[in-house]
PDB file of N, CA, C and O in Angstrom:
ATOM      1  N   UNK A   1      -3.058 -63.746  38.355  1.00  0.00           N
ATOM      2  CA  UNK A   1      -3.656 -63.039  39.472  1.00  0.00           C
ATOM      3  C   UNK A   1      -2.633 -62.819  40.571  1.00  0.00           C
ATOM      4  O   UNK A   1      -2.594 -61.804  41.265  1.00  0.00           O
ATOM      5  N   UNK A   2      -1.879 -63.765  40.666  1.00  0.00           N
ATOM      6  CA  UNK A   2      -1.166 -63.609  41.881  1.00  0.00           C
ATOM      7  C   UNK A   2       0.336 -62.791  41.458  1.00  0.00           C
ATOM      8  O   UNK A   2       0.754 -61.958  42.263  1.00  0.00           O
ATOM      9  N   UNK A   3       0.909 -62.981  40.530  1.00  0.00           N
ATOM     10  CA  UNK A   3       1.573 -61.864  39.855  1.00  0.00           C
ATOM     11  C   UNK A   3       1.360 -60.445  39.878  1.00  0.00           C
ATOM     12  O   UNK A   3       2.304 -59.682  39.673  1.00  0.00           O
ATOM     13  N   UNK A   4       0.288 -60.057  40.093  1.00  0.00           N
ATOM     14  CA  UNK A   4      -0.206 -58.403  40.315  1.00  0.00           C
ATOM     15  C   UNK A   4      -0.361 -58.292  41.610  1.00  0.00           C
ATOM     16  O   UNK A   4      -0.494 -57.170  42.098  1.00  0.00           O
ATOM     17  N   UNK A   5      -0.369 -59.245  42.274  1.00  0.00           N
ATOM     18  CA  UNK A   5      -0.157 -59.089  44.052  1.00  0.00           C
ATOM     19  C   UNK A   5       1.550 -58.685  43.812  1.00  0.00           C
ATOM     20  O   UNK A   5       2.058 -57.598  44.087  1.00  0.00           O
ATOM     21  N   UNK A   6       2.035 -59.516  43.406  1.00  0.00           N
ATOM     22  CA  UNK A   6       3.385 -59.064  43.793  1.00  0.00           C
ATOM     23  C   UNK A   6       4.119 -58.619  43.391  1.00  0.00           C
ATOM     24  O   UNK A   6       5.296 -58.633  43.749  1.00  0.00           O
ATOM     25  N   UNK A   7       3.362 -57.779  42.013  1.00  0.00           N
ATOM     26  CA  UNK A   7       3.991 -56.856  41.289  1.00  0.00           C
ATOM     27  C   UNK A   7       3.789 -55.424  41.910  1.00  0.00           C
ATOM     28  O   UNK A   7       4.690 -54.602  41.742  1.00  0.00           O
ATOM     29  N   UNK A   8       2.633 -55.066  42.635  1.00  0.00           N
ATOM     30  CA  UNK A   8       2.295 -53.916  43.396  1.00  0.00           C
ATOM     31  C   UNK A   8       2.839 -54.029  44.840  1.00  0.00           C
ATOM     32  O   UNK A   8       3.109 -52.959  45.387  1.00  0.00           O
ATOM     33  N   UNK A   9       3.034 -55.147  45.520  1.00  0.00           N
ATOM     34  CA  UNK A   9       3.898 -55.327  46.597  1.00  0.00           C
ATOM     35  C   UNK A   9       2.803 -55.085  47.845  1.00  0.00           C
ATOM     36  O   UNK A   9       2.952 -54.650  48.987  1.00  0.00           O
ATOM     37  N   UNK A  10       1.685 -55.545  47.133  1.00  0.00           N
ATOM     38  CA  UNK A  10       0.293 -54.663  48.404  1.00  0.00           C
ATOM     39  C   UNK A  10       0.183 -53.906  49.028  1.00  0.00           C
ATOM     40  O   UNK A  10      -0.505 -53.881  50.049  1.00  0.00           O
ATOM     41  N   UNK A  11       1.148 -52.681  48.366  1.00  0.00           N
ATOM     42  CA  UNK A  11       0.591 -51.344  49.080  1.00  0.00           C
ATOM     43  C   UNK A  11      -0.384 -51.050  47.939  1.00  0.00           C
ATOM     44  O   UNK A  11      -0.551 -51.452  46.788  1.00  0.00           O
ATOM     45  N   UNK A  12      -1.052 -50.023  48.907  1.00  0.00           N
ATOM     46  CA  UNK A  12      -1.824 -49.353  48.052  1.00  0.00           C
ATOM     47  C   UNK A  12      -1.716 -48.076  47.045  1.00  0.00           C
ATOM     48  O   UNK A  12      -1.028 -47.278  47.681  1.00  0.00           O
ATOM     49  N   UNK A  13      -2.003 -47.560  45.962  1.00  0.00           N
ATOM     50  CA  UNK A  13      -1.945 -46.576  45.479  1.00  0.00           C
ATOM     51  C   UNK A  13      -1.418 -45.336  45.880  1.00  0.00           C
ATOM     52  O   UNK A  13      -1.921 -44.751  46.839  1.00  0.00           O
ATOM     53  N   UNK A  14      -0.097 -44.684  45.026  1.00  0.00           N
ATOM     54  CA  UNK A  14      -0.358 -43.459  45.902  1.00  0.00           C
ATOM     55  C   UNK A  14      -1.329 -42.379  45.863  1.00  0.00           C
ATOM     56  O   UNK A  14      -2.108 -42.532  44.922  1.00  0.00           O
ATOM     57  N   UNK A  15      -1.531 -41.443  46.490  1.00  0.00           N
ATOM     58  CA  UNK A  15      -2.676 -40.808  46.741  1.00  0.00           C
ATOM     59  C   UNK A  15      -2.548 -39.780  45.343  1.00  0.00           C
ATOM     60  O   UNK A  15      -1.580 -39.810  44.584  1.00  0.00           O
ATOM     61  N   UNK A  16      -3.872 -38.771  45.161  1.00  0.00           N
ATOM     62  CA  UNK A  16      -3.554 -38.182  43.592  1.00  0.00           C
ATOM     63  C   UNK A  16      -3.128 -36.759  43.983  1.00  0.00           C
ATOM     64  O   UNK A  16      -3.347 -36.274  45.094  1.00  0.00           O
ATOM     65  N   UNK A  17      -2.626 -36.256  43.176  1.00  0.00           N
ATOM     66  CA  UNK A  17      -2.159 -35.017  43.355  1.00  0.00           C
ATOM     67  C   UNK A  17      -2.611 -34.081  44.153  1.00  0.00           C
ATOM     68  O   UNK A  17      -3.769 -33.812  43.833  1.00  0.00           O
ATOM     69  N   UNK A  18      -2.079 -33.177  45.442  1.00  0.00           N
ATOM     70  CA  UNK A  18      -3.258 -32.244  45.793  1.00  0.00           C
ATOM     71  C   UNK A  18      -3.594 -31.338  44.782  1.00  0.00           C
ATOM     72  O   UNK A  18      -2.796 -30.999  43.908  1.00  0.00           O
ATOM     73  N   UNK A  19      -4.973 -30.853  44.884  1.00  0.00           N
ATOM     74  CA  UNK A  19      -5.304 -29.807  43.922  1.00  0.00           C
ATOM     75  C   UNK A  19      -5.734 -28.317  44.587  1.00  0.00           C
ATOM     76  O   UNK A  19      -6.714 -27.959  45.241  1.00  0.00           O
ATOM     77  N   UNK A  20      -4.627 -27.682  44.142  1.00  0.00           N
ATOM     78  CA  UNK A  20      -4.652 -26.207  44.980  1.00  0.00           C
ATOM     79  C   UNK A  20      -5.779 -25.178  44.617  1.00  0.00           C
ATOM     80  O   UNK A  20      -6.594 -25.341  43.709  1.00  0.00           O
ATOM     81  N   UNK A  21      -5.717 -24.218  45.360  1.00  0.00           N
ATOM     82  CA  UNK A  21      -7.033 -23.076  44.890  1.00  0.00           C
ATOM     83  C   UNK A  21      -5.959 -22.118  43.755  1.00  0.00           C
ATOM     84  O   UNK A  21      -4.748 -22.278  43.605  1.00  0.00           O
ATOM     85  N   UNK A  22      -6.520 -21.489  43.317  1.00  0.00           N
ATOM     86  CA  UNK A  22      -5.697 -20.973  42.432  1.00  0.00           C
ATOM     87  C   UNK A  22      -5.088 -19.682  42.856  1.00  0.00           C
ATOM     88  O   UNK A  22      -4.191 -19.055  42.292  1.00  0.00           O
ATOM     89  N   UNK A  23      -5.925 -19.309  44.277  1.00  0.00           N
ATOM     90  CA  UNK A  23      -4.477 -18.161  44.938  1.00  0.00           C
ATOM     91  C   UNK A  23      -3.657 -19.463  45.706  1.00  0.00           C
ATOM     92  O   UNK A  23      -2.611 -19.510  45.060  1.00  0.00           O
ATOM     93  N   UNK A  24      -3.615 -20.084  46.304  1.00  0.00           N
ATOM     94  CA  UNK A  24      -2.437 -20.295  46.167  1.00  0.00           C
ATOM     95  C   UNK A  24      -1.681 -21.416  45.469  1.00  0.00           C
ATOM     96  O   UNK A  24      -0.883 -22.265  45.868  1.00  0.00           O
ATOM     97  N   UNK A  25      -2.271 -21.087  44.157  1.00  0.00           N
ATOM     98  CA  UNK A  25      -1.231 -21.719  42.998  1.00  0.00           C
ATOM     99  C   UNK A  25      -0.487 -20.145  42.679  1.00  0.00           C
ATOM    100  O   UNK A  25       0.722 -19.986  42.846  1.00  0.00           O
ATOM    101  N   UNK A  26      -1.282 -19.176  42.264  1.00  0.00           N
ATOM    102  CA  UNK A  26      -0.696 -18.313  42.152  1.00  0.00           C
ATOM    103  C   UNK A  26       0.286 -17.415  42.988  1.00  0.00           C
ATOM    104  O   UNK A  26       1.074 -16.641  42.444  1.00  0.00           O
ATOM    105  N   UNK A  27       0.145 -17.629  44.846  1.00  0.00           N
ATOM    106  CA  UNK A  27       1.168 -17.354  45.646  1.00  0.00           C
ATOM    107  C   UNK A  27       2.412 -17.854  45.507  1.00  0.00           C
ATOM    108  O   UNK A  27       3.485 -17.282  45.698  1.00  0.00           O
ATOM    109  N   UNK A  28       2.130 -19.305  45.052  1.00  0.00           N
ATOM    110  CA  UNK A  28       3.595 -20.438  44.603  1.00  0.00           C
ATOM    111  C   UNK A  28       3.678 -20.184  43.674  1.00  0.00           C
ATOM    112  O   UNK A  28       3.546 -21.303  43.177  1.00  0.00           O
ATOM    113  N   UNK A  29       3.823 -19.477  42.784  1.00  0.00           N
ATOM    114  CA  UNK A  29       4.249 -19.445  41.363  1.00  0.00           C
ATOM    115  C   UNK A  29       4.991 -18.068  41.424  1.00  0.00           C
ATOM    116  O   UNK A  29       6.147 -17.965  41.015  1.00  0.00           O
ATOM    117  N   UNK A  30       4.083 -16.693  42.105  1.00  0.00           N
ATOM    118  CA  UNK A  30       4.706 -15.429  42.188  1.00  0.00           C
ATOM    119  C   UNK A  30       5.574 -15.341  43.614  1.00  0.00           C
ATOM    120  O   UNK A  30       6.250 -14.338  43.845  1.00  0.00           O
ATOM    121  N   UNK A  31       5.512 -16.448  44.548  1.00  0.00           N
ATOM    122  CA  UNK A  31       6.564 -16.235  45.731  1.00  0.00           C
ATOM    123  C   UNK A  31       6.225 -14.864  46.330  1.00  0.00           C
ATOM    124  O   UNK A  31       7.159 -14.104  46.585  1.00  0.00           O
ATOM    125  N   UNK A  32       4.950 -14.487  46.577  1.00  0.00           N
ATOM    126  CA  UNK A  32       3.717 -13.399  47.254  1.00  0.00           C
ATOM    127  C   UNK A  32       4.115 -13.822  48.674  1.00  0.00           C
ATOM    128  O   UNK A  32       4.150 -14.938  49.193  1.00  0.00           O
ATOM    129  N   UNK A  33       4.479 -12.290  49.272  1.00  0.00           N
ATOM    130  CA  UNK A  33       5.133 -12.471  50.915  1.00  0.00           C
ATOM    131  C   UNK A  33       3.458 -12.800  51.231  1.00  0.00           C
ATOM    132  O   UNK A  33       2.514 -12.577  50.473  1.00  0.00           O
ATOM    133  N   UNK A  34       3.422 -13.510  52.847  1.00  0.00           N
ATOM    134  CA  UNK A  34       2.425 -14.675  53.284  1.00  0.00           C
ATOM    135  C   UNK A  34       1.428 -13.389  53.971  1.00  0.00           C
ATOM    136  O   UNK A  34       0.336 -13.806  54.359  1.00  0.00           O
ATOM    137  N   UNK A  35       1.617 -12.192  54.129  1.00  0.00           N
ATOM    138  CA  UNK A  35       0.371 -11.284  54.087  1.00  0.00           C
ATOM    139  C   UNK A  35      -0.590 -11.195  53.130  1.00  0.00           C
ATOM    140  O   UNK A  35      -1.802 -11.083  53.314  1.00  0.00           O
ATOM    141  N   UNK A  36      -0.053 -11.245  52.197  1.00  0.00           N
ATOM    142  CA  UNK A  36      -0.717 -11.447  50.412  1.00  0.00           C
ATOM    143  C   UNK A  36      -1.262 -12.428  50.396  1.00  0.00           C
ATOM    144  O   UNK A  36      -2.437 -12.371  50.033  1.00  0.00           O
ATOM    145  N   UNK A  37      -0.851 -13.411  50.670  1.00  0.00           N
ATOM    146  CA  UNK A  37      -1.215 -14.854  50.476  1.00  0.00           C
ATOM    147  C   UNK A  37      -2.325 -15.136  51.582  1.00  0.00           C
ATOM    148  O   UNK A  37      -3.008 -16.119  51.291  1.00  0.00           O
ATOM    149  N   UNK A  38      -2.700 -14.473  52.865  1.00  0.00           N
ATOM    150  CA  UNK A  38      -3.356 -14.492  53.602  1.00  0.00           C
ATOM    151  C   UNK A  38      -4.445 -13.717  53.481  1.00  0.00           C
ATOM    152  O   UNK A  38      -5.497 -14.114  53.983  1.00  0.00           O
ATOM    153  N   UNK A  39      -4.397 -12.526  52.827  1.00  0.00           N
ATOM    154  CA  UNK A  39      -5.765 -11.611  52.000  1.00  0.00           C
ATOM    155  C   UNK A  39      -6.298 -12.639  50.855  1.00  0.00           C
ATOM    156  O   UNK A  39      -7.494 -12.911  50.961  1.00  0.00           O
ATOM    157  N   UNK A  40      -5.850 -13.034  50.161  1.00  0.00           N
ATOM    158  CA  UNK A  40      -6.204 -14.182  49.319  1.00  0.00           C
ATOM    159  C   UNK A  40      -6.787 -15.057  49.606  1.00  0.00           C
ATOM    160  O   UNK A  40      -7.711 -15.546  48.955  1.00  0.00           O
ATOM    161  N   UNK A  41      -6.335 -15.453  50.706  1.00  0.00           N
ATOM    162  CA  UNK A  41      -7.084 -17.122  51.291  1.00  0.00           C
ATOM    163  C   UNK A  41      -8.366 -16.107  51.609  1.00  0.00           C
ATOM    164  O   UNK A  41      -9.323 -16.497  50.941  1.00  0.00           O
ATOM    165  N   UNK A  42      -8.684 -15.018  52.347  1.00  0.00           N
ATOM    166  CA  UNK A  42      -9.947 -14.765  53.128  1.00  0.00           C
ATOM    167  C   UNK A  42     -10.198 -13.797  52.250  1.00  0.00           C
ATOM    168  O   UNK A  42     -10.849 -12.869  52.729  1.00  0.00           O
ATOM    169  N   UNK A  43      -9.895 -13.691  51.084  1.00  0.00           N
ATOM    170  CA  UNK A  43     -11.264 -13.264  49.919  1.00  0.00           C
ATOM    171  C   UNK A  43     -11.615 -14.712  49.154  1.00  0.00           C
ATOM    172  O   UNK A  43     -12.570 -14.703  48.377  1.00  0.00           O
ATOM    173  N   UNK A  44     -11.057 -15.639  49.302  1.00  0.00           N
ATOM    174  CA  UNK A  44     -11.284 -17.142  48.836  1.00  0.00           C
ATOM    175  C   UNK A  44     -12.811 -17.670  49.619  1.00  0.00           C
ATOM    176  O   UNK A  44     -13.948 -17.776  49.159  1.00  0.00           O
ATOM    177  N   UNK A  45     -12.348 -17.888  50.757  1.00  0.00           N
ATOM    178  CA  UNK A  45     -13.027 -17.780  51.662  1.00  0.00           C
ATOM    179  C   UNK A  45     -14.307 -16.857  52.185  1.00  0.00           C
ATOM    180  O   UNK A  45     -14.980 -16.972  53.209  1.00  0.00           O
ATOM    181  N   UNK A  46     -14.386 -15.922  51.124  1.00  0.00           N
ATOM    182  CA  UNK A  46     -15.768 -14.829  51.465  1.00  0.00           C
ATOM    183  C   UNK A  46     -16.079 -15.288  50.397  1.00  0.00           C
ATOM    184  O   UNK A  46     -16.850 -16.182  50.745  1.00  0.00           O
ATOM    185  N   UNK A  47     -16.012 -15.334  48.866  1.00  0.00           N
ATOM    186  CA  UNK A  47     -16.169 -15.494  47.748  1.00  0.00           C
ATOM    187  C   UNK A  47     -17.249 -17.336  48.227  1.00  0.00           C
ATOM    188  O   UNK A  47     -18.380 -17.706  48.544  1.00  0.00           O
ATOM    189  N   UNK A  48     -16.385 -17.680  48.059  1.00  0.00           N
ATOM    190  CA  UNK A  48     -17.204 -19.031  48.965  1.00  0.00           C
ATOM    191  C   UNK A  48     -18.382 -19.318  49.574  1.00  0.00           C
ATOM    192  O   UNK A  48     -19.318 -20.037  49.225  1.00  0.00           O
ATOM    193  N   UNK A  49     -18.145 -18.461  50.808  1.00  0.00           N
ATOM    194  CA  UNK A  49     -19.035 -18.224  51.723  1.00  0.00           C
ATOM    195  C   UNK A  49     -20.514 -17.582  50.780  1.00  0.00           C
ATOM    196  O   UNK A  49     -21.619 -17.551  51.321  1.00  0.00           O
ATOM    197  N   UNK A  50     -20.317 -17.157  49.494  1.00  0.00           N
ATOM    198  CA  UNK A  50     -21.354 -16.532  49.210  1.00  0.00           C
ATOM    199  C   UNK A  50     -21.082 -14.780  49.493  1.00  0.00           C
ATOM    200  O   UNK A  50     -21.917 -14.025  48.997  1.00  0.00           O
ATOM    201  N   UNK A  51     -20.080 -14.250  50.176  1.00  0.00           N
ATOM    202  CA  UNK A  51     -20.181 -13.025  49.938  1.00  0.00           C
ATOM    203  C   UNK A  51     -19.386 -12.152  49.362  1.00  0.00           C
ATOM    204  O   UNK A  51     -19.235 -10.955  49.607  1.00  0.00           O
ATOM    205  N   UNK A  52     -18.882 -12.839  48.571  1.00  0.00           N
ATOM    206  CA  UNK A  52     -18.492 -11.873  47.326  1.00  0.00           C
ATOM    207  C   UNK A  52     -19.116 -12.633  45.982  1.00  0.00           C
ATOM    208  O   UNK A  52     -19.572 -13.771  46.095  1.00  0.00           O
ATOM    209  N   UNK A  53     -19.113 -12.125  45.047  1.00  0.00           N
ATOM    210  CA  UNK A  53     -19.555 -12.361  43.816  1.00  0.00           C
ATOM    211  C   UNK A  53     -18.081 -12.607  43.063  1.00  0.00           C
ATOM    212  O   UNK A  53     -17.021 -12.047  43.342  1.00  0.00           O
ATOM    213  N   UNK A  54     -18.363 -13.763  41.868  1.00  0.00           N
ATOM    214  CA  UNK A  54     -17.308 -14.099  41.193  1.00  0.00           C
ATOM    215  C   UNK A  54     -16.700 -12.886  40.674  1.00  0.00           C
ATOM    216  O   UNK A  54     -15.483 -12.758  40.540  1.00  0.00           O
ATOM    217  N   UNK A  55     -17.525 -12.033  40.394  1.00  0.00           N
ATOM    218  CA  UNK A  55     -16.947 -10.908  39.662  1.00  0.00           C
ATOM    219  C   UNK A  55     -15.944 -10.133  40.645  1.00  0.00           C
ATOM    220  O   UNK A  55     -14.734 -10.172  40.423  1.00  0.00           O
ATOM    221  N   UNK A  56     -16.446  -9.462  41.684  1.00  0.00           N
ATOM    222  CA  UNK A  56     -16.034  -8.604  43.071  1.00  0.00           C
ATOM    223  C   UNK A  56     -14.649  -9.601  43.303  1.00  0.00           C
ATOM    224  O   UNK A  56     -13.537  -9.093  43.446  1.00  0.00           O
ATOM    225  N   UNK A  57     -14.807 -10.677  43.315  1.00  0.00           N
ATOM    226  CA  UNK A  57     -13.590 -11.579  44.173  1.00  0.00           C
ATOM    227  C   UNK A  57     -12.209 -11.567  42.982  1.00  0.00           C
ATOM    228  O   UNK A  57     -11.037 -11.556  43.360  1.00  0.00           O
ATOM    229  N   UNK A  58     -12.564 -11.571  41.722  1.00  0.00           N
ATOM    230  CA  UNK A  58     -12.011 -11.610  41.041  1.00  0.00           C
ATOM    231  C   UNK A  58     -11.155 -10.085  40.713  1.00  0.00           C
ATOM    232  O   UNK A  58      -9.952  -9.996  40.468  1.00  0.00           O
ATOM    233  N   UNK A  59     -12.406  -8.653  40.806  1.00  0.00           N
ATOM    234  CA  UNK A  59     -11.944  -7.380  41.424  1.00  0.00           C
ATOM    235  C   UNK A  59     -10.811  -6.834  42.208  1.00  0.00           C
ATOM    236  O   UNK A  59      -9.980  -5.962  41.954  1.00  0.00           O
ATOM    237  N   UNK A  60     -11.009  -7.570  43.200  1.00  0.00           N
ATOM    238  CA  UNK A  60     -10.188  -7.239  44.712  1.00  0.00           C
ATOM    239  C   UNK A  60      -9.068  -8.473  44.566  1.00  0.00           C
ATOM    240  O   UNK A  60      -8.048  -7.982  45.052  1.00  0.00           O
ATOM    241  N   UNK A  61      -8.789  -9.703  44.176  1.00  0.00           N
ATOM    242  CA  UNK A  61      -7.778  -9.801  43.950  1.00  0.00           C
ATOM    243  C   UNK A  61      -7.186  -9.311  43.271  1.00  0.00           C
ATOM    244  O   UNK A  61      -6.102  -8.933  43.718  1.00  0.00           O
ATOM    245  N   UNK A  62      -7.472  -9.021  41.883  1.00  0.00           N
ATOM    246  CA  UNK A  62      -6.335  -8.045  40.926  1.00  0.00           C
ATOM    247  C   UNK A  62      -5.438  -7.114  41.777  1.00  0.00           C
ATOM    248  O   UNK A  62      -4.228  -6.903  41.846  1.00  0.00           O
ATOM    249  N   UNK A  63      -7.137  -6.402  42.723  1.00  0.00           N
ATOM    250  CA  UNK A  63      -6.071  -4.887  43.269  1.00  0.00           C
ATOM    251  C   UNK A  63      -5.175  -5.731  44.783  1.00  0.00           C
ATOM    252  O   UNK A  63      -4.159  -5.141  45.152  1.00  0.00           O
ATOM    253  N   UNK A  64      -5.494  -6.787  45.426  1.00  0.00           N
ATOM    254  CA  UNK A  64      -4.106  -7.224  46.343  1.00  0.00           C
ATOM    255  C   UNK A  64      -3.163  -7.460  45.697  1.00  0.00           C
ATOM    256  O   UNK A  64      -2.219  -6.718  45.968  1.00  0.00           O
ATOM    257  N   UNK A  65      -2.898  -8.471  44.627  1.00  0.00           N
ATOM    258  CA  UNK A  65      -1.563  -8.999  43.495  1.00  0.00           C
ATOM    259  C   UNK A  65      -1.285  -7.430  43.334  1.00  0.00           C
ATOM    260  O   UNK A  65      -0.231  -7.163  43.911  1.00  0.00           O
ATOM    261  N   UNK A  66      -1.783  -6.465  42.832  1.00  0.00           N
ATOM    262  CA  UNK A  66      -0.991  -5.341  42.095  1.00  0.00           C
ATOM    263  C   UNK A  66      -0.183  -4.562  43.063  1.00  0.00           C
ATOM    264  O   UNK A  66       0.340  -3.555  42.588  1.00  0.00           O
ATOM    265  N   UNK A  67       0.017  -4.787  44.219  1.00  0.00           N
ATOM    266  CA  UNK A  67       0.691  -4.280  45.286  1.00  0.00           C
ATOM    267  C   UNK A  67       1.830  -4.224  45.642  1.00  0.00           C
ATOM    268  O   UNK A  67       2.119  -3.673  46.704  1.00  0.00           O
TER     269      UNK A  67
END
């Protein structure tokens, strides 16, 4: 018991991975100047909110990325 005290050194755990939205996994992956990346967050953010539909949100990002 006391061996796993001082094998972890009593800190605690590190924390788990953040887990991103997938625009911006996809801003970090395509390096999308931060206007792009900012239409994204606030169709994220309407989509969310309930006013867009999975389908529509999924729509209108295609046509921002294709820009």
């Amino acid at each position: 018991m006391l061996g796993g005290l001082l094998v972890g050194g009593g800190r605690p755990p590190p924390p788990p991975p953040e887990q991103l939205s997938a625009a911006a996994r996809v801003a970090r992956e395509q390096a999308v100047p931060e206007s792009v990346q900012a239409e994204l967050a606030a169709l994220n953010r309407r989509k969310d909110n309930g006013q867009l539909s999975e389908a529509e949100y999924e729509q209108q990002r295609a046509k921002v990325l294709s820009r």
